[in-house]
CHARMM internal coordinates of N, CA and C (Angstrom, degrees):
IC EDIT
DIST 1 N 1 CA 1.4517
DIST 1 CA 1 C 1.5307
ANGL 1 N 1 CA 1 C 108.43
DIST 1 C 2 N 1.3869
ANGL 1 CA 1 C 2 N 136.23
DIHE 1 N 1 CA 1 C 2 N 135.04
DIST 2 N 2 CA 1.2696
ANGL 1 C 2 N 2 CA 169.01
DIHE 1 CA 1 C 2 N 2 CA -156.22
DIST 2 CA 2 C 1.3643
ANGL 2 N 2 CA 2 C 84.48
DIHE 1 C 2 N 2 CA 2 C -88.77
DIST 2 C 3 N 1.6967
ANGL 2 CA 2 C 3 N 120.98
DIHE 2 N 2 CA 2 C 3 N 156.12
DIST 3 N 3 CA 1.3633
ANGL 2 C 3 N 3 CA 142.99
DIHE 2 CA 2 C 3 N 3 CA -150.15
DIST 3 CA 3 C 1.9465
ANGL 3 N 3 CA 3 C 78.27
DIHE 2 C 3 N 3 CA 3 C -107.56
DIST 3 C 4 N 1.2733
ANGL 3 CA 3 C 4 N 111.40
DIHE 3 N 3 CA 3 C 4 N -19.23
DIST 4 N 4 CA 1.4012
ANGL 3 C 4 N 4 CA 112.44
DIHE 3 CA 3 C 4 N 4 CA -162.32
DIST 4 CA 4 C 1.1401
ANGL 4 N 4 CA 4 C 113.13
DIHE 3 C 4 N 4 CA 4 C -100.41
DIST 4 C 5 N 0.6300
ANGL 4 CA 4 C 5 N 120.58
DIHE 4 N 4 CA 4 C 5 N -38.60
DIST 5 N 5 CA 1.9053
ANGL 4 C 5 N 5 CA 133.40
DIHE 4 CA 4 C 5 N 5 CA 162.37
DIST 5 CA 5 C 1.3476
ANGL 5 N 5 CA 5 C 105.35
DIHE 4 C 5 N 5 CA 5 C -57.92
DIST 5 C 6 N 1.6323
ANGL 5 CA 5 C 6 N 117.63
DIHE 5 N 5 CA 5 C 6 N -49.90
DIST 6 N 6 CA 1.3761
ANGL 5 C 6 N 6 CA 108.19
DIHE 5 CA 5 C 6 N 6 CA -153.78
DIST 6 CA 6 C 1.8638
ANGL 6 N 6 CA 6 C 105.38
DIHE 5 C 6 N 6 CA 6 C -87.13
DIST 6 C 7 N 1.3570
ANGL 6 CA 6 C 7 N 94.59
DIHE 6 N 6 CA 6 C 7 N -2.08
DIST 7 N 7 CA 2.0998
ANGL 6 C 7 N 7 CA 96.87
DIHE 6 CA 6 C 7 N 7 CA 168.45
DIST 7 CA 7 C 1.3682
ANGL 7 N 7 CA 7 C 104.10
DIHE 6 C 7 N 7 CA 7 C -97.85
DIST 7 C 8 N 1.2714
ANGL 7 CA 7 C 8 N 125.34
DIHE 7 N 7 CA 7 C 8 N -51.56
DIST 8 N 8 CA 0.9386
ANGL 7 C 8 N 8 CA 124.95
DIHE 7 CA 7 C 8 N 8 CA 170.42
DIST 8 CA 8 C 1.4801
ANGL 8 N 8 CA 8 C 148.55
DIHE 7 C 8 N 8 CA 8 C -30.63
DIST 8 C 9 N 1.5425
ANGL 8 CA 8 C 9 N 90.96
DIHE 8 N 8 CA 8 C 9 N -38.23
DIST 9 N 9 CA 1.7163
ANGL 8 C 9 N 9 CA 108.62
DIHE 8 CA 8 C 9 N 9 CA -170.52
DIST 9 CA 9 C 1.6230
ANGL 9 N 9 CA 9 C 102.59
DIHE 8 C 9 N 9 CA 9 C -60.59
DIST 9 C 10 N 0.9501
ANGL 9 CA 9 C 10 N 149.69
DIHE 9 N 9 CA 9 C 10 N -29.99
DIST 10 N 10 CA 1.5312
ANGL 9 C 10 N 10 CA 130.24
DIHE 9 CA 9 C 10 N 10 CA -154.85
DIST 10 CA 10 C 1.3489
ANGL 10 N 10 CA 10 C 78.00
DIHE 9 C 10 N 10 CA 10 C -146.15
DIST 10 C 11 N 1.0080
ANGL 10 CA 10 C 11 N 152.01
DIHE 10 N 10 CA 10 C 11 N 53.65
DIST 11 N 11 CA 1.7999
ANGL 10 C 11 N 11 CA 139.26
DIHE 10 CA 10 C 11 N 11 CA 166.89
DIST 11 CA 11 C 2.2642
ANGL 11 N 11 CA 11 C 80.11
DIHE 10 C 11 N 11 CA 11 C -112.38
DIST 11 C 12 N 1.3863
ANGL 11 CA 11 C 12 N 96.63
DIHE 11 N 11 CA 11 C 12 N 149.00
DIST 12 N 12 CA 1.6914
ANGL 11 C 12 N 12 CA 111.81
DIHE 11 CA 11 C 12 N 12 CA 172.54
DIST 12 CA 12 C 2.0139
ANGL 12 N 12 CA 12 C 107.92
DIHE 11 C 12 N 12 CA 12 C -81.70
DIST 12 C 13 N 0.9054
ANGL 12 CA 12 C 13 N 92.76
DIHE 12 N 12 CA 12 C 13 N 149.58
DIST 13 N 13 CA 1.5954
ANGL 12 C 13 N 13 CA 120.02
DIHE 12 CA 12 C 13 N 13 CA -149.99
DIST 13 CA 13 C 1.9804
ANGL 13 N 13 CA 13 C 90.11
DIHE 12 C 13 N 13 CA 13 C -42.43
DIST 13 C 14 N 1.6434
ANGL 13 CA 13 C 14 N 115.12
DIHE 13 N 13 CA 13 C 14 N -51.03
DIST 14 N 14 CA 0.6815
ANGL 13 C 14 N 14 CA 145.70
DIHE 13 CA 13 C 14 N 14 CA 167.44
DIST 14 CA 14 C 1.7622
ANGL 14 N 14 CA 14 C 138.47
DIHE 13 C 14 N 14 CA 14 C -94.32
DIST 14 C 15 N 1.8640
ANGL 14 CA 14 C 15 N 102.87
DIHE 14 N 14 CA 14 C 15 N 70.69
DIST 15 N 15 CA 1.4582
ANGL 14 C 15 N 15 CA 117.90
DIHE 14 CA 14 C 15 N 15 CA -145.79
DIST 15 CA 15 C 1.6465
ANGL 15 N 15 CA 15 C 95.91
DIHE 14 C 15 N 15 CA 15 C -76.13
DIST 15 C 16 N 1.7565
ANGL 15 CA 15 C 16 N 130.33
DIHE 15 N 15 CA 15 C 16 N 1.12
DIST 16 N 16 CA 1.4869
ANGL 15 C 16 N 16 CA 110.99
DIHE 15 CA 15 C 16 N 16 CA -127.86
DIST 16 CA 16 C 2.2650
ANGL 16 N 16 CA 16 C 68.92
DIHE 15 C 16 N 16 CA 16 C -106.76
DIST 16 C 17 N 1.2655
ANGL 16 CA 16 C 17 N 82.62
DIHE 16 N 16 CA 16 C 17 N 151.72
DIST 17 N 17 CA 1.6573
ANGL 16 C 17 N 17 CA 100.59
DIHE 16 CA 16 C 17 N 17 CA -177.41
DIST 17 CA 17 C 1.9060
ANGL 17 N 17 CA 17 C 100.91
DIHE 16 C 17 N 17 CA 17 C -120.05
DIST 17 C 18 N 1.4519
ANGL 17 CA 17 C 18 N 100.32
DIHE 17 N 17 CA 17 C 18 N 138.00
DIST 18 N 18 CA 1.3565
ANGL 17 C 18 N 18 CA 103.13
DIHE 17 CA 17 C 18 N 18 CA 175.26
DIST 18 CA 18 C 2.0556
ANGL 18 N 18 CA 18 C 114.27
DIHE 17 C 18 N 18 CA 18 C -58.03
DIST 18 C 19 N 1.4699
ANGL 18 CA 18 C 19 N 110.68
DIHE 18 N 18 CA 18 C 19 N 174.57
DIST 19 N 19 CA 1.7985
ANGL 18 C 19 N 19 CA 85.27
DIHE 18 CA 18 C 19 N 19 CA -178.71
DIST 19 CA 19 C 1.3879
ANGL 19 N 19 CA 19 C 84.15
DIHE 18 C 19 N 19 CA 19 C -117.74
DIST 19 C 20 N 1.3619
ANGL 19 CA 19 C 20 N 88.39
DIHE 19 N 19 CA 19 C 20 N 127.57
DIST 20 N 20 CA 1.6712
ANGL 19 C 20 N 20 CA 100.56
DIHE 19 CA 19 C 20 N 20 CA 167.14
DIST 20 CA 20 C 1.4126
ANGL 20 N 20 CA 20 C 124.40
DIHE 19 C 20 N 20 CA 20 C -71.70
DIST 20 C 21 N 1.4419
ANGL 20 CA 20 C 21 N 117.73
DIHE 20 N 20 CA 20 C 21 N 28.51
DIST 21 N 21 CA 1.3105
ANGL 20 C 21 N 21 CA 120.85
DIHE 20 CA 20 C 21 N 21 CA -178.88
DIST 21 CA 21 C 1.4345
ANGL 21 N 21 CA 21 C 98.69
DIHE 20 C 21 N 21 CA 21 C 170.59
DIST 21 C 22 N 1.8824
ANGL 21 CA 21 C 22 N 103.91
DIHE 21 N 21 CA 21 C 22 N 92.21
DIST 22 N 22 CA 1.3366
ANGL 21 C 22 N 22 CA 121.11
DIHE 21 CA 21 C 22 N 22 CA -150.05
DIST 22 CA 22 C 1.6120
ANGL 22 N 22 CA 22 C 87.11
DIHE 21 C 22 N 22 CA 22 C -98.74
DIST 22 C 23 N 1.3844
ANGL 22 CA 22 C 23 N 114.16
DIHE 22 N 22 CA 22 C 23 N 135.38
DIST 23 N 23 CA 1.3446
ANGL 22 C 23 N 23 CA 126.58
DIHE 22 CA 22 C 23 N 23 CA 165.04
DIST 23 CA 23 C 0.9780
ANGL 23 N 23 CA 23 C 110.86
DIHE 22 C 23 N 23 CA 23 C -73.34
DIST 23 C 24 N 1.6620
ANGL 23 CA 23 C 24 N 109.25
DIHE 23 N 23 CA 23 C 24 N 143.96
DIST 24 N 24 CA 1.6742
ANGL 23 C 24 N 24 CA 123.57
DIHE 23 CA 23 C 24 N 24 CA 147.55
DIST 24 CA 24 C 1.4579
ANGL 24 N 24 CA 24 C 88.28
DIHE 23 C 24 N 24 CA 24 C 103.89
DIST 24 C 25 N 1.5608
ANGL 24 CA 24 C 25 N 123.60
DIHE 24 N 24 CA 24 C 25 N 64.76
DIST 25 N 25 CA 1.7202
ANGL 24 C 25 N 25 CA 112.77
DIHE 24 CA 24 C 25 N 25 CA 177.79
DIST 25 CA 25 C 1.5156
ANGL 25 N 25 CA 25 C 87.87
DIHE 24 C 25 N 25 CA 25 C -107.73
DIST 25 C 26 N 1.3075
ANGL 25 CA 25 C 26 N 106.10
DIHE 25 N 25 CA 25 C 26 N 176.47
DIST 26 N 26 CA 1.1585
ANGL 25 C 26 N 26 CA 139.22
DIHE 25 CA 25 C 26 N 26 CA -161.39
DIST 26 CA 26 C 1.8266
ANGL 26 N 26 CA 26 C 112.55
DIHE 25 C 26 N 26 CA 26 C -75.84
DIST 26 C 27 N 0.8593
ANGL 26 CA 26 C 27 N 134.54
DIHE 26 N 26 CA 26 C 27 N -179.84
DIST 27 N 27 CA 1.6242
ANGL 26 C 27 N 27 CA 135.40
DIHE 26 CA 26 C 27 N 27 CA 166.98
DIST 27 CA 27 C 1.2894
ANGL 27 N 27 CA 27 C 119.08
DIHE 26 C 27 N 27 CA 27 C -67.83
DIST 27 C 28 N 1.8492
ANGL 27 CA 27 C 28 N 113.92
DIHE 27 N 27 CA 27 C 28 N -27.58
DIST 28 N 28 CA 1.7709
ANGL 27 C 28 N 28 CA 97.53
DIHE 27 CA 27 C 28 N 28 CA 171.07
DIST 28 CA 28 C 1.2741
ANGL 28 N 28 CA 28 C 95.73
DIHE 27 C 28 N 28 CA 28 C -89.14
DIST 28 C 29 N 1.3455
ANGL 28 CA 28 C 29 N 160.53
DIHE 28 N 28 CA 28 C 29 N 46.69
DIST 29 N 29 CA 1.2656
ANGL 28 C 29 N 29 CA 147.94
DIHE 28 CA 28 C 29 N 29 CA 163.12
DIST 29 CA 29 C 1.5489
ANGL 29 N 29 CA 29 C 103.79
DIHE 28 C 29 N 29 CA 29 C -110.07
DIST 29 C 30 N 1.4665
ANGL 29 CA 29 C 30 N 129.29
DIHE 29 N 29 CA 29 C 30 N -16.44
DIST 30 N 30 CA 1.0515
ANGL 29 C 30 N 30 CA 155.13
DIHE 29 CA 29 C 30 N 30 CA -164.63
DIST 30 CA 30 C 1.5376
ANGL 30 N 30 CA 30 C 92.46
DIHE 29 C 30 N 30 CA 30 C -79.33
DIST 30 C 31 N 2.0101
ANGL 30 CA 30 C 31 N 107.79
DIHE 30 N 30 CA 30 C 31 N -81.45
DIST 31 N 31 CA 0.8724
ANGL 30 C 31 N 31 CA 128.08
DIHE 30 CA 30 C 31 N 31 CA -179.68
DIST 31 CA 31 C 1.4484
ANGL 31 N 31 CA 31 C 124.58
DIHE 30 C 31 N 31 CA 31 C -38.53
DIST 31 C 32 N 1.2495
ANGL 31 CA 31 C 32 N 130.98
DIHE 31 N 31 CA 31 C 32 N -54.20
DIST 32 N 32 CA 1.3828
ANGL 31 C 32 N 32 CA 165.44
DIHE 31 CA 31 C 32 N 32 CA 156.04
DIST 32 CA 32 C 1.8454
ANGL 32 N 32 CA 32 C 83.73
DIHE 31 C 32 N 32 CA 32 C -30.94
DIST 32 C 33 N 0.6346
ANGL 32 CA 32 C 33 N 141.15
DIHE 32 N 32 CA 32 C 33 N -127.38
DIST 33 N 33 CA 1.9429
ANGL 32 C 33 N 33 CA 132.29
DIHE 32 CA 32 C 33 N 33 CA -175.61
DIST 33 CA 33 C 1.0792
ANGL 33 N 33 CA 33 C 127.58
DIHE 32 C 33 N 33 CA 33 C -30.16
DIST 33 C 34 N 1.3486
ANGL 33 CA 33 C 34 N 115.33
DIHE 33 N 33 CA 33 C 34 N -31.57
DIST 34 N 34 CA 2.0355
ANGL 33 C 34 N 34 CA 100.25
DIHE 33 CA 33 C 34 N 34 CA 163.36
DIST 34 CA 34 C 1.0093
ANGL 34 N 34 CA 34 C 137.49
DIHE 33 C 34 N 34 CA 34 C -14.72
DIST 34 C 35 N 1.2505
ANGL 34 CA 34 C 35 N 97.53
DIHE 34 N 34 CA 34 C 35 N -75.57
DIST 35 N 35 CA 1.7156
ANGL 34 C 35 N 35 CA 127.06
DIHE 34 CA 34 C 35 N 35 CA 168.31
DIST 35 CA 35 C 1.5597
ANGL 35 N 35 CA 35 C 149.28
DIHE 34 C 35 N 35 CA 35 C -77.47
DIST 35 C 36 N 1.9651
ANGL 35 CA 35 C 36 N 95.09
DIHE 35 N 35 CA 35 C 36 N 29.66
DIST 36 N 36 CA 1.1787
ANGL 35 C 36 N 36 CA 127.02
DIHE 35 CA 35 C 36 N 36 CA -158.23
DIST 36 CA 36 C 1.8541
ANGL 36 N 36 CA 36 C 106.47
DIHE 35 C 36 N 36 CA 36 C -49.73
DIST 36 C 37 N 1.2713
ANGL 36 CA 36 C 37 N 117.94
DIHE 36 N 36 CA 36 C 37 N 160.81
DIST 37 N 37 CA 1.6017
ANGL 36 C 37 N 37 CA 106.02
DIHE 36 CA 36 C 37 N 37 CA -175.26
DIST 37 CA 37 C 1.9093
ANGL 37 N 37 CA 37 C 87.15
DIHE 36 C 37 N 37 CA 37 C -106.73
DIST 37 C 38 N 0.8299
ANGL 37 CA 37 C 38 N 128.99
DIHE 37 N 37 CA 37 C 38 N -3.04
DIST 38 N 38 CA 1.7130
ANGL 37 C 38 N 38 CA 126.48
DIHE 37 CA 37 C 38 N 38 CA 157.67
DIST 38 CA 38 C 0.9000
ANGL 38 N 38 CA 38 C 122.96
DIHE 37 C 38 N 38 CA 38 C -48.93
DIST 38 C 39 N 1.7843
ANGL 38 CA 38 C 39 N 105.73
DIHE 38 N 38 CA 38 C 39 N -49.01
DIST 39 N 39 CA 1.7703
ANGL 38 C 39 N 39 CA 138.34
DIHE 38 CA 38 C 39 N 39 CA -161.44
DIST 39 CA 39 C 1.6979
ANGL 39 N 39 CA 39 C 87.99
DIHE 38 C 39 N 39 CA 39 C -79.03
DIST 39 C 40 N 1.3262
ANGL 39 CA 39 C 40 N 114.09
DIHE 39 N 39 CA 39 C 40 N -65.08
DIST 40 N 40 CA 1.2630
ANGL 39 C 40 N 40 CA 105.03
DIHE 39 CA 39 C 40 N 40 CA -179.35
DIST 40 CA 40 C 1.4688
ANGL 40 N 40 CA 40 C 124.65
DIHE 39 C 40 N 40 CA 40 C -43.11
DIST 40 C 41 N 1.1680
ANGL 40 CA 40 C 41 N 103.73
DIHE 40 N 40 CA 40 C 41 N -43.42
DIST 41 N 41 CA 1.8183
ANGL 40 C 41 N 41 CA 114.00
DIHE 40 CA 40 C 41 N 41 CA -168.87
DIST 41 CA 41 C 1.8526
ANGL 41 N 41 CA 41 C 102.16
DIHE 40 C 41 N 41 CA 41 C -68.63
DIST 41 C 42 N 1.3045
ANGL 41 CA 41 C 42 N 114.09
DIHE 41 N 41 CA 41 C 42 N -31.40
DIST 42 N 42 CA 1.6853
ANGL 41 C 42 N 42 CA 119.22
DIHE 41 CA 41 C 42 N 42 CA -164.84
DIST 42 CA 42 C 1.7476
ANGL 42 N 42 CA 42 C 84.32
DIHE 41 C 42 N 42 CA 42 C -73.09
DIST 42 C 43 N 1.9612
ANGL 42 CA 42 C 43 N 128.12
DIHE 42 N 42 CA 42 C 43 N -46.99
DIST 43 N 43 CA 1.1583
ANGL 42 C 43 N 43 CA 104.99
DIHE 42 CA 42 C 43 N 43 CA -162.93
DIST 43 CA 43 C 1.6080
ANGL 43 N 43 CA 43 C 115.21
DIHE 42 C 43 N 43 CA 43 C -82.72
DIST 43 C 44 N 1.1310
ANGL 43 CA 43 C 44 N 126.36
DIHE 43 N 43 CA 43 C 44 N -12.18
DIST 44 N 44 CA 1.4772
ANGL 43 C 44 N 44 CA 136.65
DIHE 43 CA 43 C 44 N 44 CA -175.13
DIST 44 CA 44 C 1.6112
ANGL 44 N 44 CA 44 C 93.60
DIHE 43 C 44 N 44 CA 44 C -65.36
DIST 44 C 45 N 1.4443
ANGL 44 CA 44 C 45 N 123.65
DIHE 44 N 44 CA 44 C 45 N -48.01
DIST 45 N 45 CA 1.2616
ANGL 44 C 45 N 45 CA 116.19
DIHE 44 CA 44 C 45 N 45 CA -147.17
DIST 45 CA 45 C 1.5217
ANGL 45 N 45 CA 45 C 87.08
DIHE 44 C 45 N 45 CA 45 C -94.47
DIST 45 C 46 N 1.0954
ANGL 45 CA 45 C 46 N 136.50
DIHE 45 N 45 CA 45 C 46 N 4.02
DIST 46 N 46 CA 1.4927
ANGL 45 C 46 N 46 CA 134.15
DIHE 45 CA 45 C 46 N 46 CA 166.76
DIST 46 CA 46 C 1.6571
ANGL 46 N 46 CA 46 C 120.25
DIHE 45 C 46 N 46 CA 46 C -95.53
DIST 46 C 47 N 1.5984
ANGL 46 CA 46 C 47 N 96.71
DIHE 46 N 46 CA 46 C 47 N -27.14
DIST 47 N 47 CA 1.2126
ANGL 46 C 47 N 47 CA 109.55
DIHE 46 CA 46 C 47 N 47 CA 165.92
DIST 47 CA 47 C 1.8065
ANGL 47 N 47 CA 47 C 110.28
DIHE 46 C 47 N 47 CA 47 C -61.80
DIST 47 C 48 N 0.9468
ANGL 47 CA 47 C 48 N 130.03
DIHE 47 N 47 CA 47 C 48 N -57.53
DIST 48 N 48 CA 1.3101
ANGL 47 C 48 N 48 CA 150.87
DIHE 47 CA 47 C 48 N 48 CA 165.97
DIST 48 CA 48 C 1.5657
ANGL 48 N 48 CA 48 C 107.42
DIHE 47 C 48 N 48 CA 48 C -25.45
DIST 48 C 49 N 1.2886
ANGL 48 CA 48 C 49 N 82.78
DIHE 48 N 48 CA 48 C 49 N -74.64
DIST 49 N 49 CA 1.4465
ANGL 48 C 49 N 49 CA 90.81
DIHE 48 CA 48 C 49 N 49 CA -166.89
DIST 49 CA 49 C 1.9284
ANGL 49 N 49 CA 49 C 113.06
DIHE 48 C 49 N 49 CA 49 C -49.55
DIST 49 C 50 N 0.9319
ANGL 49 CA 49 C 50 N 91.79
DIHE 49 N 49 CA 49 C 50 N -46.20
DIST 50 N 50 CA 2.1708
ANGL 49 C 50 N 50 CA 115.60
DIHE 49 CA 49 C 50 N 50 CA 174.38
DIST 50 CA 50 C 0.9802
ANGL 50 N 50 CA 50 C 111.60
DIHE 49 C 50 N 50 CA 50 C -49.59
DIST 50 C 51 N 1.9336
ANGL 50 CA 50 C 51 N 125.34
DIHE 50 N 50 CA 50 C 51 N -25.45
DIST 51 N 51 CA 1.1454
ANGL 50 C 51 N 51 CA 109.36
DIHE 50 CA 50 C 51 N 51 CA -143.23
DIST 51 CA 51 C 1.7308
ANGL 51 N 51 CA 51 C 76.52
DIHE 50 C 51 N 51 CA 51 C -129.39
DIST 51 C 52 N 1.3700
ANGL 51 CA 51 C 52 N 132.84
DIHE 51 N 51 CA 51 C 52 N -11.25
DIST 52 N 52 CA 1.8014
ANGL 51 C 52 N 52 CA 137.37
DIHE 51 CA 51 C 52 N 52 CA 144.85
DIST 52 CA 52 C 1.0407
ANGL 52 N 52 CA 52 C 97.14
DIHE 51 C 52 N 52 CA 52 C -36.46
DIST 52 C 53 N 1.7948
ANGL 52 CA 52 C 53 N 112.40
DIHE 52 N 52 CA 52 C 53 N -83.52
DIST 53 N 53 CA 1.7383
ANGL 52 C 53 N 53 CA 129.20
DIHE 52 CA 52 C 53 N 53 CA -170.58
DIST 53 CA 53 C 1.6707
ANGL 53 N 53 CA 53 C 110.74
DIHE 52 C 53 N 53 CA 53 C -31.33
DIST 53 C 54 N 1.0950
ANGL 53 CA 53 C 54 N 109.51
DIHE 53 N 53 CA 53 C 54 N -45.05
DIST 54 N 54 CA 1.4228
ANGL 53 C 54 N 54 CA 112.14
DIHE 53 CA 53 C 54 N 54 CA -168.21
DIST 54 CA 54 C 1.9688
ANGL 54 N 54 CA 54 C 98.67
DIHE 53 C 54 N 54 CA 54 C -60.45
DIST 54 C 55 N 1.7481
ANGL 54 CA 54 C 55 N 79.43
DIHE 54 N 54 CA 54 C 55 N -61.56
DIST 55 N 55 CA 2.3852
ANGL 54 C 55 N 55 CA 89.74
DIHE 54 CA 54 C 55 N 55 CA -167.57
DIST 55 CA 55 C 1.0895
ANGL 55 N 55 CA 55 C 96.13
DIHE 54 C 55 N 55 CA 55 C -54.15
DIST 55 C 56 N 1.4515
ANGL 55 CA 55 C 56 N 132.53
DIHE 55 N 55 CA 55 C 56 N -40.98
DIST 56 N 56 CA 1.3294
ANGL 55 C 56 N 56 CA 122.50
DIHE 55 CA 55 C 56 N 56 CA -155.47
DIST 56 CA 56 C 1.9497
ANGL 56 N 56 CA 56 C 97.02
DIHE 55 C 56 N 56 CA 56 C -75.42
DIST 56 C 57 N 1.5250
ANGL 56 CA 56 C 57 N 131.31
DIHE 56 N 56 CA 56 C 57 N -34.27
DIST 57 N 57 CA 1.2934
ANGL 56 C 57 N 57 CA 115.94
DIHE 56 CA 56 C 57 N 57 CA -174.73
DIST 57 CA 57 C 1.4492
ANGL 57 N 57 CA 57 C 120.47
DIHE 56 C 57 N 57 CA 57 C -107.01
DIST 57 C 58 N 1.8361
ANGL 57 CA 57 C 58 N 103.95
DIHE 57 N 57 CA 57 C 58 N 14.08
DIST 58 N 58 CA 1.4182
ANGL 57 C 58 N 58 CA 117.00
DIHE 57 CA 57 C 58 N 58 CA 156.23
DIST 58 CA 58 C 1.7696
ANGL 58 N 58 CA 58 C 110.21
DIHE 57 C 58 N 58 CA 58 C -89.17
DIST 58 C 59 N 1.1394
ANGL 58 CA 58 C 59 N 117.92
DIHE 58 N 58 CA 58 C 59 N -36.85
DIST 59 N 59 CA 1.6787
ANGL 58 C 59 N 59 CA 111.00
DIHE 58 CA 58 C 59 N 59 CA 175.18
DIST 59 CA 59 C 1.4607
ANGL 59 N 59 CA 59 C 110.89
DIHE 58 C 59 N 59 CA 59 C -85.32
DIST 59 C 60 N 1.2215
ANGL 59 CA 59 C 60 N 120.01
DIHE 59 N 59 CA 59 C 60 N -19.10
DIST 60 N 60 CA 1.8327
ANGL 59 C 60 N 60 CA 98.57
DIHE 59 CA 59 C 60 N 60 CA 165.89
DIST 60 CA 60 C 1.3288
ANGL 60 N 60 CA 60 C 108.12
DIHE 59 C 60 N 60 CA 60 C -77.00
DIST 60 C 61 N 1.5292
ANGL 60 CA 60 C 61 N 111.30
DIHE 60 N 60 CA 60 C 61 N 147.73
DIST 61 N 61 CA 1.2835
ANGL 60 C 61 N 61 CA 119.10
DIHE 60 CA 60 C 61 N 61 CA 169.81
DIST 61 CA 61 C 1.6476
ANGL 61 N 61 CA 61 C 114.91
DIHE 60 C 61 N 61 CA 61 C -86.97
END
COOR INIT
IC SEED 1 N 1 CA 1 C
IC BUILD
């Protein structure tokens, strides 16, 4: 059996899938994710954490 046959056999007539995340967009597609509220949330909670580290090795003696 052929490398071609044997992918082939059960794939639908029409295997090709749209891309759910089409390359090459424009500058507001750029813009539009920059300023993610995820991105925000990952630096707040780092902020936090930095600013424990700090109190916590300014109040030990």
């Amino acid at each position: 059996m052929a490398d071609d046959d044997f992918y082939t056999r059960d794939r639908p007539e029409n295997p090709g899938l749209p891309e759910d995340r089409p390359r090459g967009g424009g500058p507001e597609d750029a813009s539009a994710r920059s300023g993610t509220r995820r991105g925000k949330q990952v630096w707040v909670i780092i902020g936090l954490v930095a600013l424990l580290i700090i109190l916590l090795a300014l109040l030990m003696p």
